[in-house]
C-alpha positions in Angstrom: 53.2 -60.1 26.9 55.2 -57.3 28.3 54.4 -54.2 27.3 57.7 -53.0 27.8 58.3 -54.1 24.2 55.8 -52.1 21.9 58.6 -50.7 19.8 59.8 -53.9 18.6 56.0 -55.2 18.0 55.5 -56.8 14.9 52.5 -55.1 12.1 50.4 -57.7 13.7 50.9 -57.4 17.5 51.2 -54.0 16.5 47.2 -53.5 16.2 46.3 -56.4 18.8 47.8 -53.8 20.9 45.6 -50.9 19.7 42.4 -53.3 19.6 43.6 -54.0 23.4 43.6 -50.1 24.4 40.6 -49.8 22.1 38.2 -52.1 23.4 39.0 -50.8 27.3 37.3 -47.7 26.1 34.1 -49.8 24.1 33.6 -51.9 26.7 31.7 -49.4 29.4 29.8 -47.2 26.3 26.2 -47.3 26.3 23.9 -48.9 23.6 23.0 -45.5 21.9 27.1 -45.0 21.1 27.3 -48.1 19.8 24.3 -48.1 17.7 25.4 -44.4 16.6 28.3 -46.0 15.3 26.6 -48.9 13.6 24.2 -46.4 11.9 27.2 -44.1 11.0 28.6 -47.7 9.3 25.2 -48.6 7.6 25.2 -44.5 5.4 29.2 -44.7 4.8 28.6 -48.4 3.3 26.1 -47.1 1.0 27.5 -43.5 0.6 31.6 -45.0 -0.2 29.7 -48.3 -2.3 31.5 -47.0 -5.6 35.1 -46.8 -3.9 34.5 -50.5 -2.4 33.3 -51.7 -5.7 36.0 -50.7 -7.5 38.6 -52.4 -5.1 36.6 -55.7 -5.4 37.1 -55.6 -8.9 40.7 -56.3 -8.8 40.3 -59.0 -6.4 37.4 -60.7 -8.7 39.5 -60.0 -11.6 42.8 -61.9 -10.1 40.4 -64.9 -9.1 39.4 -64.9 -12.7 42.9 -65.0 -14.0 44.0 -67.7 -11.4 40.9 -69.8 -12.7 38.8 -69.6 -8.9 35.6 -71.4 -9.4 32.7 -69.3 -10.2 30.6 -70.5 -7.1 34.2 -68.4 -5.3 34.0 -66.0 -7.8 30.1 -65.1 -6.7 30.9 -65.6 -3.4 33.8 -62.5 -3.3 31.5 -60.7 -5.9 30.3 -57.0 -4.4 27.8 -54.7 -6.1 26.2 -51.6 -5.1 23.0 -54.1 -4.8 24.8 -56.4 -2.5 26.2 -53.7 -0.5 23.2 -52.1 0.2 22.1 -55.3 1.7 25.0 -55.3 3.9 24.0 -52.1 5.3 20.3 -53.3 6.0 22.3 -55.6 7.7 24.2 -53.5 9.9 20.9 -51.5 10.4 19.2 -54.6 11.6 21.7 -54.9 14.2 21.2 -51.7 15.4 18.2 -53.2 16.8 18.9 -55.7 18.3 18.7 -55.9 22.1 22.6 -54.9 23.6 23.6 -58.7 25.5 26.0 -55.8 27.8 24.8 -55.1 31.6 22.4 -58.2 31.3 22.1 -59.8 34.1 22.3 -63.6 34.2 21.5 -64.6 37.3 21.2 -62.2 40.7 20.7 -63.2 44.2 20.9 -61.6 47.9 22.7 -64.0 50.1 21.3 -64.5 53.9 23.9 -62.5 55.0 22.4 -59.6 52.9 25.8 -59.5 50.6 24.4 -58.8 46.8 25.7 -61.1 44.1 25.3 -60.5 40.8 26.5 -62.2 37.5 26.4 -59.5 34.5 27.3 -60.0 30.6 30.6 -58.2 29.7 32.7 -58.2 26.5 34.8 -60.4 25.6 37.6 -57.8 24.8 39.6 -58.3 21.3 37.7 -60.7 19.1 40.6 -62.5 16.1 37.8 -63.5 12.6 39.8 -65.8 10.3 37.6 -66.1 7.2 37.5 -67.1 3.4 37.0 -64.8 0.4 32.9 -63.3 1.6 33.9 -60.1 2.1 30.7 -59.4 3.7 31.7 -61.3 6.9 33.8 -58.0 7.1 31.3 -56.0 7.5 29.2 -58.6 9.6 31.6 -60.0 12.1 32.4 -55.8 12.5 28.8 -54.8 13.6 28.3 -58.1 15.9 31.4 -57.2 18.0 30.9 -53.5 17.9 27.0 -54.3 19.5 28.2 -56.6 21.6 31.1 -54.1 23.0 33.9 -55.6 21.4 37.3 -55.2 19.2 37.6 -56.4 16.3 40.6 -57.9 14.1 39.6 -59.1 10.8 41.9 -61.5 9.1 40.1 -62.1 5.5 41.4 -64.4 3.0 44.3 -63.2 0.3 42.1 -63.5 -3.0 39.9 -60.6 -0.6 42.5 -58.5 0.5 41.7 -55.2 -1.7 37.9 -55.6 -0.8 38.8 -55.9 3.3 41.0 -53.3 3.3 38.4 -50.5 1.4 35.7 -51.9 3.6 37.9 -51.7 6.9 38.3 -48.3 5.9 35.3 -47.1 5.0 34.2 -48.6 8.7 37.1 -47.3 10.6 36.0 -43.5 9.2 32.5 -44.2 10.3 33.2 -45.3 13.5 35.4 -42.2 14.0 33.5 -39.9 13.0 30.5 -40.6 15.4 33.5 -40.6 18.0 34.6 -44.2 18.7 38.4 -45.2 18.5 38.6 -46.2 15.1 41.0 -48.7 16.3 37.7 -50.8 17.6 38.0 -52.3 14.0 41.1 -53.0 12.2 42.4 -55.2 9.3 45.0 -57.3 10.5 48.1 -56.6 8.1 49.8 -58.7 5.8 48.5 -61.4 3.2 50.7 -64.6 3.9 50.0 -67.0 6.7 52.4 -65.5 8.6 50.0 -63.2 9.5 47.9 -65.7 10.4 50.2 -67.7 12.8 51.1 -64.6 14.7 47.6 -63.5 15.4 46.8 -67.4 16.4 49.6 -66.6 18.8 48.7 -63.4 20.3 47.5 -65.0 23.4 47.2 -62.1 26.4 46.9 -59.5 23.4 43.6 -61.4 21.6 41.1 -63.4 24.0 39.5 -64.8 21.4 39.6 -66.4 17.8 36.6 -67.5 15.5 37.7 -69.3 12.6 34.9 -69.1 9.6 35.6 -71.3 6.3 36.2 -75.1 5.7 37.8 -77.5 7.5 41.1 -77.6 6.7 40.9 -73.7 8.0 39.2 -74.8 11.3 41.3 -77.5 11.6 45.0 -75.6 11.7 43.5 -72.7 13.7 42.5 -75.2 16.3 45.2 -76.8 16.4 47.8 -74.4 15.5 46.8 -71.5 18.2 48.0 -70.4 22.1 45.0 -68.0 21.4 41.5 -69.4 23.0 39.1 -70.4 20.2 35.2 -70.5 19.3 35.5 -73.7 17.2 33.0 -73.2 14.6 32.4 -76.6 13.0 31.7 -78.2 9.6 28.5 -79.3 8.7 28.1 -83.1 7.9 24.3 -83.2 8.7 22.1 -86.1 8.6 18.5 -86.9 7.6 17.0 -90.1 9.4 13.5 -91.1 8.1 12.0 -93.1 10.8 9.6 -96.2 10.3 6.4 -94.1 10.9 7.2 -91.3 8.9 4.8 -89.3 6.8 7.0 -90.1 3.1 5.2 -87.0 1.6 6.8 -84.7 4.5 9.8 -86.7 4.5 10.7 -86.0 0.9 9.8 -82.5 1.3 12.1 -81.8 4.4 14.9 -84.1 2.5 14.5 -82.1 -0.8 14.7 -78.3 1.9 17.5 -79.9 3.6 19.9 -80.9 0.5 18.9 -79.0 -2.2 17.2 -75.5 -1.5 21.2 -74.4 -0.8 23.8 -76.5 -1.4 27.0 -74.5 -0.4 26.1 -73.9 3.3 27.3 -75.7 6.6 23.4 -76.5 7.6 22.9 -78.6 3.8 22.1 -82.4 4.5 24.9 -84.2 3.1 23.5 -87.7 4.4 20.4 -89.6 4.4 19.5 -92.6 6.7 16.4 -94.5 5.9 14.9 -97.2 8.0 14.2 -100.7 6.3 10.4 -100.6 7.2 9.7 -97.6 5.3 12.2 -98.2 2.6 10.4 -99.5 -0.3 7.6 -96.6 0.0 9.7 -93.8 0.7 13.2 -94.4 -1.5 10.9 -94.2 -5.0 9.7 -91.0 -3.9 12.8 -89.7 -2.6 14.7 -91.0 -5.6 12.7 -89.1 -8.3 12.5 -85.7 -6.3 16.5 -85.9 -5.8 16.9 -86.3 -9.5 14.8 -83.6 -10.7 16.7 -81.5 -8.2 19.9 -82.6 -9.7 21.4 -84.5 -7.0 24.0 -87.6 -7.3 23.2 -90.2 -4.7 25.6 -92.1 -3.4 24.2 -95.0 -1.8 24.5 -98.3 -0.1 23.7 -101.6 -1.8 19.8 -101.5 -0.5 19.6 -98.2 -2.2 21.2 -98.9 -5.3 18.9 -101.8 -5.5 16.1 -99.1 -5.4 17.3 -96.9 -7.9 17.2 -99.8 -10.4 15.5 -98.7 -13.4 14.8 -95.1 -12.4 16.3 -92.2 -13.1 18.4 -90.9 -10.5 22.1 -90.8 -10.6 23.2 -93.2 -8.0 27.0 -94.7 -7.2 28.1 -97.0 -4.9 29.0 -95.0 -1.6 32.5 -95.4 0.1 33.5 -94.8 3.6 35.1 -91.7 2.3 31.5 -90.6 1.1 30.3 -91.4 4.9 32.3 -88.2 6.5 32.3 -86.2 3.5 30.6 -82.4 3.5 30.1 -82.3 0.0 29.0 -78.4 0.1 27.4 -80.2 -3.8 24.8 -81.3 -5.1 25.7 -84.9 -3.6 24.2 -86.7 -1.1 25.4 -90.0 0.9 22.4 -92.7 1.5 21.9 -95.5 3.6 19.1 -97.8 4.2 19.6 -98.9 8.0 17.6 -101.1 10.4 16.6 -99.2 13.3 16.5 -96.0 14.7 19.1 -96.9 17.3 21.6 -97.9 14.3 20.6 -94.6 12.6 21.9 -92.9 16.0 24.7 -94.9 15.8 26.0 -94.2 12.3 25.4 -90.9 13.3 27.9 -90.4 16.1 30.2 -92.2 14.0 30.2 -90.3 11.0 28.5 -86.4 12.3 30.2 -83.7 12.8 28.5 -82.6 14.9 26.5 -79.8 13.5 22.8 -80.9 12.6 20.6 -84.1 12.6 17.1 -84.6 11.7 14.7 -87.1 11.8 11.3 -87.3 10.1 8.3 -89.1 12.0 4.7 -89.2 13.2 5.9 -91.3 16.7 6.0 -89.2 19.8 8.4 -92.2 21.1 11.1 -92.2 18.3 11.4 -88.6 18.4 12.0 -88.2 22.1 14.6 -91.3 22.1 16.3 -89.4 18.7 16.7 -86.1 20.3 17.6 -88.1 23.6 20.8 -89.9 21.9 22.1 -87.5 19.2 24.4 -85.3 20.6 24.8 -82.3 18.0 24.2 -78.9 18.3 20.7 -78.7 16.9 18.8 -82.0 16.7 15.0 -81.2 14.5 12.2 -83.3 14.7 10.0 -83.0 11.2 11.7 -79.8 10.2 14.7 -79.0 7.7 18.6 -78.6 9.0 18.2 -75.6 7.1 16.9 -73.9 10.3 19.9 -74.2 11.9 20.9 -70.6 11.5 21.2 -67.5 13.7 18.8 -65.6 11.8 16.0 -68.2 11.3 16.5 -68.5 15.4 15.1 -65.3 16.0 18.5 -64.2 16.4 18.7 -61.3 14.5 22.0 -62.0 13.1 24.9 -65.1 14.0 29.2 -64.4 14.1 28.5 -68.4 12.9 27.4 -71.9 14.0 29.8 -73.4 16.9 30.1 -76.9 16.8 32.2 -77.5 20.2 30.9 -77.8 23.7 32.2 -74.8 25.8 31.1 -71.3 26.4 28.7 -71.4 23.3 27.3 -73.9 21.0 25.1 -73.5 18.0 24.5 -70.4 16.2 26.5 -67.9 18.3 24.4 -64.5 18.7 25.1 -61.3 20.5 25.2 -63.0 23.9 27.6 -65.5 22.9 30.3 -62.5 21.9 30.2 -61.7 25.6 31.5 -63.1 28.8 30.5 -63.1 32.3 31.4 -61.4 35.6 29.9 -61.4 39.1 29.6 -58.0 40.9 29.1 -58.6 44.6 28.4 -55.7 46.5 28.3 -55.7 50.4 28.0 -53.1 52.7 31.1 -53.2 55.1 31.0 -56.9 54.9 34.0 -59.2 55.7 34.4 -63.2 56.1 34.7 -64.5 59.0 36.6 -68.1 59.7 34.3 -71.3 59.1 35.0 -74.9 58.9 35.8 -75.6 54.7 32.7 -78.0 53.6 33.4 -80.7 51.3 34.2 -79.3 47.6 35.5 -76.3 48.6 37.9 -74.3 47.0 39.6 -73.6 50.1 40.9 -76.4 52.6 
């Protein structure tokens, strides 16, 4: 895009532009400006808490009166308790090691030239999100670490709670003298907004969708703007032949039920025939004391005969479904390699598990699943930034380039190779086979 044409920008090109300039001067800062800045954020959070409370109110109050769920409802919900948490957040960032300047790889080539591949920012980073208006403040602090802009585009039923929390940020990162413009709200509360920030491209290097699917999907599919695919979570539990059934249930029970409304929840479990008739019993009667509604296959509805768990039939719909419930999809199957199989059918690519004492099955499991995090007697629950060692996540990518997993500080930066000679120049060679030249 030209920059001849500023005065006719649109509100929304508008500040890509002024995240652009802004982000030139972020880029080179050192940690301590950053984490100055970060700090700064963390008191004005806690210090400003009654003027941000009182803007969430109206949005919670408008969910109310257009019905919203209360699981929604908690979900855009901010108190002086949960703010303060945001701020330990933001604090915990601060100390965090800065991904900037590392270097990846660094070599001296015969010819004594000095090649080095360093981290760098990304530049301008887009966040599309759903009504947790804490992901403004999180998303904020990740980029600012990791030397980036930031252009926040929150959900509608959030808009009054964004734009007091942008504002409370953009002060704080002012006042410890950053361009405030490192961290902007992106204007407007239609999806207009939203289609012209998708189409930024050379203004925005970057977009990270965070929501459902039907978000991810249009953003994907609908953007000119690279994006950070951050994936639904249809996870699977396979309990092999030779599992332990007491740890099975256990990591089944973690998996589904210790938090239902999160992307790393099992939503499917796959049982193998040899261990069925031990382990489904069990598994039945802890699901329904937990308060979860099976829906299985004929071999498990056959099981559940004269207990008392809430089974229904499963359809293929129920296969591919993230219920984000308490529901879970079952299956008895008869091998591991069919478990794998139903499995790349059905995943989404997210995070399997499988449950079991052989050495053998685990190694072909982890072998054949291609997710992003495959665990071998341990919940998909661990599939999170945080429980990483990360510190803190920007979300769980599900795609296969750049970064994949829970995306940390390193994976808000890029890459460039610094090659530093000393009066060097190429001379003419033969081109070898895979060249780029020739």
């Amino acid at each position: 895009m030209s920059s001849d044409h500023t005065s006719t920008d649109s509100p929304v090109l508008a500040v890509a532009r002024r995240a652009r300039a802004a982000a030139a001067v972020l880029a080179p800062l050192p940690r301590k400006a950053k984490d100055d800045a970060l700090l700064a954020i963390a008191e004005a959070l806690v210090a400003r808490s009654g003027e941000i409370t009182a803007a969430n109110a109206e949005d919670v109050a408008r969910a109310r009166e257009a019905g919203t769920a209360e699981s929604v409802i908690d979900r855009l919900t901010l108190t002086e308790e949960r703010i303060a948490a945001i701020a330990a957040d933001v604090r915990n960032v601060v100390g965090l090691p800065d991904p900037v300047g590392e270097v990846v790889r660094g070599y001296t080539l015969p010819n004594g030239l000095d090649v080095r591949q360093v981290r760098v920012p990304l530049g301008v980073v887009g966040i599309i999100y759903e009504a947790r208006p804490n992901v403004t403040v999180d998303a904020a602090a990740l980029c600012l670490k990791s030397g980036n802009a930031v252009l926040l585009r929150g959900s509608a039923s959030a808009y009054r709670s964004n734009t007091a929390l942008v504002e409370v940020l953009r002060d704080a990162v002012a006042a410890a003298g950053l361009p405030a413009d490192v961290i902007q709200l992106v204007p407007g509360e239609s999806r207009d907004s939203v289609r012209e920030l998708m189409r930024a491209r050379g203004l925005v290097d970057v977009l990270i969708p965070r929501g459902g699917a039907s978000l991810i999907r249009t953003v994907v599919e609908g953007s000119t703007v690279p994006v950070i695919e951050t994936g639904t979570g249809n996870c699977h539990v396979y309990v092999d032949a030779k599992a332990d059934p007491a740890m099975a249930v256990g990591i089944l029970l973690n998996s589904k039920a210790q938090r239902v409304s999160v992307c790393n929840s099992a939503e499917t479990l796959l049982v193998h025939q040899d261990i069925a008739d031990t382990f489904l019993p069990l598994a039945l009667d802890a699901l329904a004391e937990a308060g979860v509604t099976v829906h299985g296959d004929e071999a498990v509805l056959k099981a559940a005969e004269g207990g008392r768990a809430t089974v229904v039939p499963a359809t293929e719909e129920d296969w591919e479904t993230e219920y984000l419930s308490y529901d879970l999809a079952a299956a008895v199957v008869p091998s591991l390699d069919a478990a794998v199989e139903h499995i790349r059918r059905w995943s989404s690519g997210h995070t399997e598990a499988i449950v079991t004492t052989s050495q053998a099955a685990a190694r072909r499991f982890t072998q054949l699943v291609d997710s992003t995090t495959v665990a071998v007697n341990a919940s998909t629950r661990f599939t999170d930034g945080s429980e990483f060692g990360f510190g803190a996540e920007i979300g769980i990518s599900t795609q296969k380039l750049h970064a994949r997993g829970p995306m940390g500080l390193p994976e808000l930066t890029s890459t460039k190779y610094i090659v530093t000679g000393d009066g060097h120049v190429r001379g003419e060679a033969t081109p070898t086979v895979g060249s780029a030249e020739g």
